[in-house]
N, C-alpha and C positions, 0 to 999 in steps of 0.2 A: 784282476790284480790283487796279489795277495799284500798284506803288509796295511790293510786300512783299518785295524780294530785294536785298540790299545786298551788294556785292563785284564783282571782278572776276575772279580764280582763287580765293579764298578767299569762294566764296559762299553767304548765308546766308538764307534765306527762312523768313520767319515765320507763324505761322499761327493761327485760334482766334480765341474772344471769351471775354469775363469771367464769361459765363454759359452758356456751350455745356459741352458734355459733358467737353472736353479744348482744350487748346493748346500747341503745340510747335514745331518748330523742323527744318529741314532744312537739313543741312549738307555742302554740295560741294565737293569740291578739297582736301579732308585728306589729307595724303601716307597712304600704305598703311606699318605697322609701326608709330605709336603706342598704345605701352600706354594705354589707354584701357576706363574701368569707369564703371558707375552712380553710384557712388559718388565716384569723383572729380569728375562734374557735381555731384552733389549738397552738395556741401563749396560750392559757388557760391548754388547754389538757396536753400540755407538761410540766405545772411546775406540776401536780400531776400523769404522768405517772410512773411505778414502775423502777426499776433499773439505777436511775440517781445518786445512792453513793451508798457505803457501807452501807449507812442506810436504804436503802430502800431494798422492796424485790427485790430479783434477777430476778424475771419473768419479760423477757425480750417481751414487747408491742410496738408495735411502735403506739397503740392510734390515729391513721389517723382519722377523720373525713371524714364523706361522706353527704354532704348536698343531702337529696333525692327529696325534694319540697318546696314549699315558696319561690324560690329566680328565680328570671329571668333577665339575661343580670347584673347580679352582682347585683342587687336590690331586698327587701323581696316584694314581691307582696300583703302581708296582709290577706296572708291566712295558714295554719296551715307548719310550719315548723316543716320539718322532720330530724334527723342525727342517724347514725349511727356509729356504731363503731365495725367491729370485733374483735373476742377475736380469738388471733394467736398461743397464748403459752402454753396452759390448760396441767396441768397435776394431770390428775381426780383418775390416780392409785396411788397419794401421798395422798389417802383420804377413798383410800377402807377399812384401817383398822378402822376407825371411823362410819364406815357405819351404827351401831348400837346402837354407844356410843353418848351421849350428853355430849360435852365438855362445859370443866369451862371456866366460861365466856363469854359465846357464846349466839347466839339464838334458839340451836338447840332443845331444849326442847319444848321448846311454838312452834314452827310453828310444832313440830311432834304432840303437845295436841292440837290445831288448828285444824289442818288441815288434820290428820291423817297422814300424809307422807310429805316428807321432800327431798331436794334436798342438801345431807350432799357435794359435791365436792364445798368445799371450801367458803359453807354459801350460796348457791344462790342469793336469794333475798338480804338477810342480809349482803353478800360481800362489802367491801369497793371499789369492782369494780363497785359499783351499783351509786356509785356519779358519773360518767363519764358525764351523763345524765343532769344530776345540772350541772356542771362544764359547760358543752356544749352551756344550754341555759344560765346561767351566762354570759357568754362570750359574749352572744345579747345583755343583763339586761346590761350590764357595756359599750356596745358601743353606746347604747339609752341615758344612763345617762351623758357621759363624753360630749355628746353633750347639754346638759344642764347643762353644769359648773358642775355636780356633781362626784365627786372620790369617789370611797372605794378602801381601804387600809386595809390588813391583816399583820400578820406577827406572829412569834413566840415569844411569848414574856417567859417563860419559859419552862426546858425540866428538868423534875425530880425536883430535888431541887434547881437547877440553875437558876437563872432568870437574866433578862436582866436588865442594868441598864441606866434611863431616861438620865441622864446624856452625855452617851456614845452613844445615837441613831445616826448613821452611815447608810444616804440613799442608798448613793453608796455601799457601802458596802453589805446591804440588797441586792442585785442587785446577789451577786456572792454567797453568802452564802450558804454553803451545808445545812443548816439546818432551811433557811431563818429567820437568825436572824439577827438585824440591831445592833451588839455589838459586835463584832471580840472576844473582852476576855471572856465574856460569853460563846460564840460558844464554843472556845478549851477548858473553863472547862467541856460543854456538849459534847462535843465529848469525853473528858475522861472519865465521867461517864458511857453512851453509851458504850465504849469501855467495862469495867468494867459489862456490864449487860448483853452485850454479850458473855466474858468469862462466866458466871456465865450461860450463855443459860436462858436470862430472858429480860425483855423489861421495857422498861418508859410510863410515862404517860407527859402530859404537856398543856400548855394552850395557843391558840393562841388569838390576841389582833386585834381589826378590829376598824379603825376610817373613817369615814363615812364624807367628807367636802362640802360643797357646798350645802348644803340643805336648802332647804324654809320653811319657819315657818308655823305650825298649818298642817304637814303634819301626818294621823294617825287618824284612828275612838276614839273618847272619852269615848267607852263601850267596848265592848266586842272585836273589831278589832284593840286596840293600837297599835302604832308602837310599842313599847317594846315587847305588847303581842305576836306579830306576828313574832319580832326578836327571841324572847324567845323560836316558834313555830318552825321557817326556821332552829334555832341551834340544837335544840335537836330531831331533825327531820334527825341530822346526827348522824349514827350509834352508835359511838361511845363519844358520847358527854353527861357527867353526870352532867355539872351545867354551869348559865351563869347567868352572871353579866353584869348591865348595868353602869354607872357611875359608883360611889364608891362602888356599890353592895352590899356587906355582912357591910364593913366598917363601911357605913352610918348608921345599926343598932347600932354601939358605940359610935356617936355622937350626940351632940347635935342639936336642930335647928339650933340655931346662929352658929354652925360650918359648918351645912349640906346646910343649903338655900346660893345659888347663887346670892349675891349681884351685882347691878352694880355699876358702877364708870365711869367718863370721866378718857379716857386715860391719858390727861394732867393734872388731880387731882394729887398737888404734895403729894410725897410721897406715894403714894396709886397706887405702877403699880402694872399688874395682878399677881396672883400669879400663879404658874404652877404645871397644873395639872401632878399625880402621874402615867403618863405614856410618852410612847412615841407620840411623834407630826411627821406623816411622809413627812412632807412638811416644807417650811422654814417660814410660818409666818398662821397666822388663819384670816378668813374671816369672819366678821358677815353680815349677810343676814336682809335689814331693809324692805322685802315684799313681795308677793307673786302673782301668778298671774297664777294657773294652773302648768304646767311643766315647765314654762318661769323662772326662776331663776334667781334672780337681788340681785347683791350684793352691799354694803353701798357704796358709791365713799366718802362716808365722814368720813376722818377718828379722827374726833372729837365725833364719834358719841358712847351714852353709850355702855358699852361691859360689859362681866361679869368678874369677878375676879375671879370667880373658875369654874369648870365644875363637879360639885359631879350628876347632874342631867344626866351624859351626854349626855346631849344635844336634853330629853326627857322629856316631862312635861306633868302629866295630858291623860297620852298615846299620844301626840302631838311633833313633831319638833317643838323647841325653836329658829330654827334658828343657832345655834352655832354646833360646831362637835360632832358626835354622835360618841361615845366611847361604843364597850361591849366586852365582854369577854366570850370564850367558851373552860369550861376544860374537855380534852380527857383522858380516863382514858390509861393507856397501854396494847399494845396490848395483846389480851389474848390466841394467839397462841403461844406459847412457847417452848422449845425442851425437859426442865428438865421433869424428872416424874412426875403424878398430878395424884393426884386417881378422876374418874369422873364417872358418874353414867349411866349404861347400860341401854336398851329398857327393857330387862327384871325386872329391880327393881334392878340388883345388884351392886355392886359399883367395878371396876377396875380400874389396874393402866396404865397408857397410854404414850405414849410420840406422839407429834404429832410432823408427817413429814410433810415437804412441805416449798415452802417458803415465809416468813413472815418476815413483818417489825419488825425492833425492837423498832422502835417508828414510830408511824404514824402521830404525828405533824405538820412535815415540808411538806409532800404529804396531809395534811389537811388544811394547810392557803388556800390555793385556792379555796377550797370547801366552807370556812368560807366566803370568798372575796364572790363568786359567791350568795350564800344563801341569804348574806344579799343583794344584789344588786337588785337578783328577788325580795324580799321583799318589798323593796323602790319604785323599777318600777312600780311594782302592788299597789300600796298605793297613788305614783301620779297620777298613770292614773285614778282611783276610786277618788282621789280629785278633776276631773275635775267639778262631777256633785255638789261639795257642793255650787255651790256659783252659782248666772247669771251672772257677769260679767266678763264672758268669753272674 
């Protein structure tokens, strides 16, 4: 199967199915000398492990990481990192009556017109067990990054028709949230709706929100490798992921220029502070970045220095970091395992009615920030370390 290695210096190939033995993840082009442990994958693995609420599926993983190679004496050695994960809980006879049927909403069609055969217990390939593998080398991507001042930040920003409100962003809060959302009154309307979709034996959809801080300007190929393009790539590269926006995304097609281009201002221009942009900020103040210099990360110590007054670009120009926070957005549709009846269409050409057993999320949102967190991280990682060569003065 082609299509499992994402990156270009920072390469990551994934591997396994949902009901195989194991599934994990190999990771190439980790500099040599990151402390690196079990344990610090696993601080990842556990916020999109199954069975940690009611909203999650009940298959009970305990998702251990098992570092196989690349790391010696608690350090990556700079050669191909290996992890695994077994799979402890399979229960593949919740699956034998679909063994013929391609369910709605699923992949199971196309890999059976593919590839002539299909691995129907529980989507193989196509399982959302299959991010473990992303998540895992995410969790290097974001320990690489944090040491050059750079954060990413995910979160739920709505679940059905409920959305979060900028207003009410709660970091602490985010911290405890069964459904990682940084808005407590939001959450219990989306746990009522939830509630409501599970009586009904039906599922949500919803969109989680990723802002990106501490980034160096002019990071991103200007053709065909943009940083947008390649965000745009990492998201919908996750299963279940039908659209994504960068800044103002869709918005910005109902406005004007003079409303859309990102002016600056001196901070202390009276009358003229910034205005804020139409999402959450998960930190308490923004940093503008006034230079670059490879993966060295140097941010403004002047704080007279211009900034922008809006962020509709977020924080992407030209496929290029502008220096300012990068904001996107990636919407999951709901899950499409569901309990009610669905008529869906047989190997043989004919159409039955089904209910599918087994268990499943009723929204995969909140077990999806992390995957969104990790995506865009390897993304970033692989884009700065490719920007080493644009320049000589290294």
């Amino acid at each position: 199967m082609a299509g499992s290695t994402f990156g270009t210096l920072f390469r990551v190939t994934s591997w396994g199915e949902s009901h195989g033995k194991a599934l994990g993840v190999v990771v190439d082009g980790c500099p040599a000398g990151l402390p690196l442990s079990e344990e610090d994958i696993q601080v990842y693995l556990d916020r999109r492990k199954p069975g940690r609420s009611r909203y999650a599926t009940a298959r009970s993983e305990g998702d251990r990481a098992q570092i196989l190679s690349g790391v010696f004496e608690g350090k990556t050695t700079g050669t191909p990192i290996s992890i695994l994960v077994s799979n402890e809980d399979q229960h593949s006879k919740d699956y034998s009556n679909i063994a013929d049927i391609y369910r709605p909403g699923h992949a199971d069609l196309g890999f059976d017109k593919k590839y002539g055969f299909r691995d129907y217990r529980g989507g193989g390939r196509s399982s959302g067990r299959e991010t473990i593998g992303r998540v895992a080398a995410g969790a290097i991507a974001c320990r690489i990054l944090a040491l050059k001042g750079i954060r990413v930040t995910a979160y739920t920003k709505a679940i059905g028709p409920v959305s979060c409100d900028p207003a009410r962003f709660d970091a602490d809060y985010l911290k405890e949230s069964t459904l990682c959302m940084p808005d407590r009154e939001a959450e219990e309307r989306a746990q009522a709706y939830l509630n409501r979709c599970m009586e009904e034996k039906d599922s949500s959809g919803g969109i989680v929100e990723c802002v990106i801080t501490g980034m160096p300007q002019g990071i991103g190929e200007p053709v065909f490798d943009k940083l947008d393009a390649l965000l745009g790539q990492a998201m919908f590269s996750i299963g279940a992921v039908k659209g994504v926006e960068i800044g103002a995304g869709f918005e910005a097609a109902g406005m004007r220029g003079s409303e859309n281009n990102d002016q600056y201002m001196y901070p202390d221009s009276p009358g003229n502070g910034p205005s804020t942009p139409d999402r959450y900020h998960p930190d308490t103040g923004s940093q503008e970045n006034s230079g670059r210099s490879g993966l060295d990360v140097q941010h403004s110590d002047n704080e007279n220095a211009p900034m922008k007054m809006s962020n509709h670009a977020g924080g992407i120009l030209g496929g290029m970091s502008d220096g300012t926070e990068i904001v996107l957005r990636a919407a999951f549709k709901p899950t499409p395992s569901i309990a009610r009846p669905q008529s869906a269409l047989a190997s043989d050409g004919s159409v039955r009615m089904i209910e599918i057993r087994g268990r499943h999320d009723p929204v995969i949102v909140p077990r999806a920030v992390v995957v969104v967190e990790c995506m865009a991280a390897i993304t970033v990682l692989d884009l700065l370390m490719r920007d080493l060569s644009s320049r000589l003065d290294w």
